[in-house]
KEGU-764468 format. One record per residue (C-alpha): residue number from 1; residue in three letters; x, y, z. Coordinates in steps of 0.001 Angstrom, whole numbers, plus 500000, padded with zeros to 6 digits. Example, Ala and Ser with C-alpha at 12.3 -4.5 7.8 and 13.67 -1.06 7.14 Angstrom:
+-----+-----+--------+--------+--------+
!   i !  aa !     px !     py !     pz !
+-----+-----+--------+--------+--------+
!   1 ! ALA ! 512300 ! 495500 ! 507800 !
!   2 ! SER ! 513670 ! 498940 ! 507140 !
+-----+-----+--------+--------+--------+
//
This chain:
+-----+-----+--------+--------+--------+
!   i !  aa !     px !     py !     pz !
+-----+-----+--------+--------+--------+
!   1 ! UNK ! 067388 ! 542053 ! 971306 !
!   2 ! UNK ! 068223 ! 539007 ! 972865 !
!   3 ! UNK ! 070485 ! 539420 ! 976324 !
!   4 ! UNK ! 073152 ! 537496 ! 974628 !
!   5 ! UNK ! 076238 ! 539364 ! 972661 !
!   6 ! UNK ! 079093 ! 538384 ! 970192 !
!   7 ! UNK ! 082414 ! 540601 ! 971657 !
!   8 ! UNK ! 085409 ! 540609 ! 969383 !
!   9 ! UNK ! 088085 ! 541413 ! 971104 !
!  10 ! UNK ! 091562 ! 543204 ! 969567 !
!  11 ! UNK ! 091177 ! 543221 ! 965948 !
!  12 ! UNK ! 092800 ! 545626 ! 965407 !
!  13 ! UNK ! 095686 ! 547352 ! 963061 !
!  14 ! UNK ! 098363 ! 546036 ! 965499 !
!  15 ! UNK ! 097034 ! 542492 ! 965452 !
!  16 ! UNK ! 099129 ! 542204 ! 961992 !
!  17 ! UNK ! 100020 ! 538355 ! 962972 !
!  18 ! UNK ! 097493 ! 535483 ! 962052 !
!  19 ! UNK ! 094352 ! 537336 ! 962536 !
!  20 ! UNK ! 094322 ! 537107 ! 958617 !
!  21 ! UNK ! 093259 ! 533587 ! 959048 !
!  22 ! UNK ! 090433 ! 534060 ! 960899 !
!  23 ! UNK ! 089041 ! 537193 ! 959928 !
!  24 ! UNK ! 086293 ! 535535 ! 957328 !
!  25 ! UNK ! 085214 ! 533609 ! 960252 !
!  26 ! UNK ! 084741 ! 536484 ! 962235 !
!  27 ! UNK ! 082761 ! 538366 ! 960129 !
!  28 ! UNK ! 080635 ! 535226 ! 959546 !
!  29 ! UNK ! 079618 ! 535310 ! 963573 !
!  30 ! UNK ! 079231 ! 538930 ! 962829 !
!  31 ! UNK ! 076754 ! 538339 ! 960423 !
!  32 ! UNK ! 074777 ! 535487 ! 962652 !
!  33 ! UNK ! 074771 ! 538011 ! 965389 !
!  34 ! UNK ! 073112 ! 540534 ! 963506 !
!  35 ! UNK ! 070423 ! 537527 ! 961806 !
!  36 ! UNK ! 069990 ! 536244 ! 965163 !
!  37 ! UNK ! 069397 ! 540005 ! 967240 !
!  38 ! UNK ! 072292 ! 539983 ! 969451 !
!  39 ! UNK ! 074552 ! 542789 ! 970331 !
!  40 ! UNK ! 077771 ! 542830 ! 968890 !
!  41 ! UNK ! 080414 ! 544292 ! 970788 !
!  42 ! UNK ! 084505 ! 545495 ! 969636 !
!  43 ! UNK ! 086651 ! 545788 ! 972176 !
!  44 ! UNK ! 089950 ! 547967 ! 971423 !
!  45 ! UNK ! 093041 ! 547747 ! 973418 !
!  46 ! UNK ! 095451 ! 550616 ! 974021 !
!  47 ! UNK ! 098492 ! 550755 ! 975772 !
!  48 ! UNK ! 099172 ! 553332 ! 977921 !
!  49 ! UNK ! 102184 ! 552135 ! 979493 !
!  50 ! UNK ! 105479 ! 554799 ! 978645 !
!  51 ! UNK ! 107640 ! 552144 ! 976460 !
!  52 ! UNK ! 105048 ! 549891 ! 974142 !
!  53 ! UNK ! 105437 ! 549923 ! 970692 !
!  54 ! UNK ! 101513 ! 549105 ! 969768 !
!  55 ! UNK ! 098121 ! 549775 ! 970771 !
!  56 ! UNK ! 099181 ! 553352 ! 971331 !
!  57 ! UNK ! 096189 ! 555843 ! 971694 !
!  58 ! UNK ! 095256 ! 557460 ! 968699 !
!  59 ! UNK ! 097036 ! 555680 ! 965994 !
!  60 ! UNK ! 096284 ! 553657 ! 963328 !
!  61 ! UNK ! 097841 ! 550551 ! 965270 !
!  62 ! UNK ! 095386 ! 550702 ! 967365 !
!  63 ! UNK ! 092167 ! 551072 ! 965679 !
!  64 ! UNK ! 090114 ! 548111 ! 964389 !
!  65 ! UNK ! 091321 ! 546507 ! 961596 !
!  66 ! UNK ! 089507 ! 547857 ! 958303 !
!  67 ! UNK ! 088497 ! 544344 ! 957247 !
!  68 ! UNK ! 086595 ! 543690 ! 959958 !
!  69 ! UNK ! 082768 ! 544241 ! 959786 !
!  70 ! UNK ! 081639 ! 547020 ! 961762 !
!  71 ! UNK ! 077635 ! 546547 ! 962403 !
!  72 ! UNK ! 077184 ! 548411 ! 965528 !
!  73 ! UNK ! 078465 ! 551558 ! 967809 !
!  74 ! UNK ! 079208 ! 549252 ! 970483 !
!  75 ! UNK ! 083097 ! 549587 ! 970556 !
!  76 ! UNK ! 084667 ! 550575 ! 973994 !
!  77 ! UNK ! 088154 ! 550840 ! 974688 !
!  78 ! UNK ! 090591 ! 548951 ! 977570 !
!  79 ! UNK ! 093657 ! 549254 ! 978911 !
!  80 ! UNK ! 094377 ! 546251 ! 980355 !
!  81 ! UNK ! 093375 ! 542775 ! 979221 !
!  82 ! UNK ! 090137 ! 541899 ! 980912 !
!  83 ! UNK ! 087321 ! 543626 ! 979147 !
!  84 ! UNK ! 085159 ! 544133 ! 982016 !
!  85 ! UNK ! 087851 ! 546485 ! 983309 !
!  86 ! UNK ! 087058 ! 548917 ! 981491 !
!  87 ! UNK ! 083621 ! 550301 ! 982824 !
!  88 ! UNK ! 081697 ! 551357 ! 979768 !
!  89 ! UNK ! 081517 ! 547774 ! 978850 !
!  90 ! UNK ! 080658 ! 546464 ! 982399 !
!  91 ! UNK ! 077986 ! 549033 ! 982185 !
!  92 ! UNK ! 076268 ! 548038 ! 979114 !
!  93 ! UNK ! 076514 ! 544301 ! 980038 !
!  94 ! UNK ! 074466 ! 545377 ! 982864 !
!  95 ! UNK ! 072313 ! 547855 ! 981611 !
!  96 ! UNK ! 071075 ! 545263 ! 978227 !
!  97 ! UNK ! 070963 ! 542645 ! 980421 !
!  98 ! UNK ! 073322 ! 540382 ! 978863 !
!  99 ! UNK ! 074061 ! 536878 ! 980372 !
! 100 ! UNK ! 075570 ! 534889 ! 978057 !
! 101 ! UNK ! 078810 ! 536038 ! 975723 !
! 102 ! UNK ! 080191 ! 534479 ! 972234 !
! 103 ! UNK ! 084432 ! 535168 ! 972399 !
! 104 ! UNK ! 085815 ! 535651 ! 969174 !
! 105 ! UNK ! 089169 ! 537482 ! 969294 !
! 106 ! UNK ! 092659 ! 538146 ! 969766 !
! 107 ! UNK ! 095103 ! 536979 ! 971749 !
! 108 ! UNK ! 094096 ! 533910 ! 973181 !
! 109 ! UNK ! 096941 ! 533563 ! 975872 !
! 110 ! UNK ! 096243 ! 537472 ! 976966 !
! 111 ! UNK ! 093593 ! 539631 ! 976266 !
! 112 ! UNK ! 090483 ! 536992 ! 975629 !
! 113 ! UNK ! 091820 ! 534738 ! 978279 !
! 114 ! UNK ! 091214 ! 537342 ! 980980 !
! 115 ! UNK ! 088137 ! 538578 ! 979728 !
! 116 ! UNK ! 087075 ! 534183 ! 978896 !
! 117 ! UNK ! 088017 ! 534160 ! 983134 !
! 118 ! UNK ! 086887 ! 537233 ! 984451 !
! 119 ! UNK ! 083506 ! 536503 ! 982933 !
! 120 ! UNK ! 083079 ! 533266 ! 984494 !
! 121 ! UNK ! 084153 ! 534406 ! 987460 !
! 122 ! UNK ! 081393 ! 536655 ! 987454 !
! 123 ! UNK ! 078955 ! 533568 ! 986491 !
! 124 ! UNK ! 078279 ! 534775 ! 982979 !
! 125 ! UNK ! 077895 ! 532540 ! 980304 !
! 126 ! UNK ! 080683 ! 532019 ! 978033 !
! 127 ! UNK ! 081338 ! 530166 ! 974843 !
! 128 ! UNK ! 084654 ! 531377 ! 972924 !
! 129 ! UNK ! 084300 ! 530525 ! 969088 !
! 130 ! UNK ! 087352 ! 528063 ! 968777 !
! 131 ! UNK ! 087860 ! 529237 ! 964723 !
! 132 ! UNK ! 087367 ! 532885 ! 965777 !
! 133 ! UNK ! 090556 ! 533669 ! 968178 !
! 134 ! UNK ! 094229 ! 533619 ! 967310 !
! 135 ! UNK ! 097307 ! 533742 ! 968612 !
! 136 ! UNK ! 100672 ! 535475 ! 968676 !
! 137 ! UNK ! 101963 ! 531895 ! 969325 !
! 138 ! UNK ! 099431 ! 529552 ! 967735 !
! 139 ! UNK ! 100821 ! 526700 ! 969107 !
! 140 ! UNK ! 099378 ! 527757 ! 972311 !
! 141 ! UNK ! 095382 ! 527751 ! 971415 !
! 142 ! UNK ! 094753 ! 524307 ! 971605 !
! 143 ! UNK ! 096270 ! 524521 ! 975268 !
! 144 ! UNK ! 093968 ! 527942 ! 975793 !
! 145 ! UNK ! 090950 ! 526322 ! 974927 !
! 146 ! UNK ! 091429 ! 523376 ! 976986 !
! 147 ! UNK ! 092302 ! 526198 ! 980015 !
! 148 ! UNK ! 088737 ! 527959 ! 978963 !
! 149 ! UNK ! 087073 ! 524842 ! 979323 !
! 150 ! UNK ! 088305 ! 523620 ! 982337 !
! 151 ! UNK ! 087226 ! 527326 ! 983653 !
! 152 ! UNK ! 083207 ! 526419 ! 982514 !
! 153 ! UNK ! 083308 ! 528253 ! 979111 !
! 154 ! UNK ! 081663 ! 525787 ! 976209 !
! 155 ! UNK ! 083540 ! 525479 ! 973491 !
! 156 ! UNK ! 082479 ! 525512 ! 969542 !
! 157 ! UNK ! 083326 ! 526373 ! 966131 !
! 158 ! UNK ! 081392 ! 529015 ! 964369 !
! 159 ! UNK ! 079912 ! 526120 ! 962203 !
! 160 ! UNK ! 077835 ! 524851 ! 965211 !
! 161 ! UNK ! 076274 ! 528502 ! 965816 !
! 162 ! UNK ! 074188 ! 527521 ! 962329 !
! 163 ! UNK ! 073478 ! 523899 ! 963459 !
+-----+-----+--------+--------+--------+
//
């Protein structure tokens, strides 16, 4: 296994705006991860916080979304919106060796915006899948991708991962 990984972050049942659009595209780097032996990862998001409406524990909001391609039991669960804060997936990252990460994901001003920084910031590689993240305002991913960039993550679109 190479120390690389694909994470796909909050596809889930909740995620009922635009992810649609780029699920095929997901599933596609799904399938190159597996050709190309690198880990994929699924990251769920639940909300423990009193008064939210989604990504409640233990309903079907907030488990992954059905059309997504499940190919591995790598799937660990946050509650906030960097992945590495939750500690089962800082664990593995250390414990496979894994320096480099392919972002593909949900929601590119939140969730894989902290994890795209928090990874830098802890000198990983990190190239987020420009065709493989949405938005709850898609208006705002051009301007999210220019704010990975200027944080050191490459940028590509899933077409350049068969180049």
């Amino acid at each position: 296994m190479q120390k690389k990984a694909l994470v796909i972050i909050d596809i889930q049942n909740d995620i009922t705006k635009n992810y649609k659009e780029i699920i095929g595209n997901i599933n596609n780097a799904i399938d190159w991860a597996v050709n190309t032996d690198i880990h994929v990862i699924y990251i769920r998001h639940e909300n423990l916080s009193a008064g939210t409406r989604t990504f409640k524990p233990n309903t079907h909001g907030s488990e992954l979304a059905s059309d997504l391609k499940i190919v591995s039991q790598n799937i660990f669960t946050k509650s906030k919106g960097n992945a590495l804060s939750c500690e089962e997936f800082a664990d593995f990252i250390v414990e496979n060796e894994i320096s480099d990460f392919y972002i593909a994901g949900a929601d590119a001003v939140a969730c894989v915006k902290s994890t795209c920084y928090n990874l830098r910031k802890a000198n990983y590689g990190v190239t987020v899948l420009s065709d493989c993240i949405t938005s709850y305002d898609k208006r705002k991913i051009d301007e999210m991708l220019r704010y990975y960039e200027s944080k050191g993550s490459k940028i590509i679109c899933l077409n350049d991962l068969f180049a």
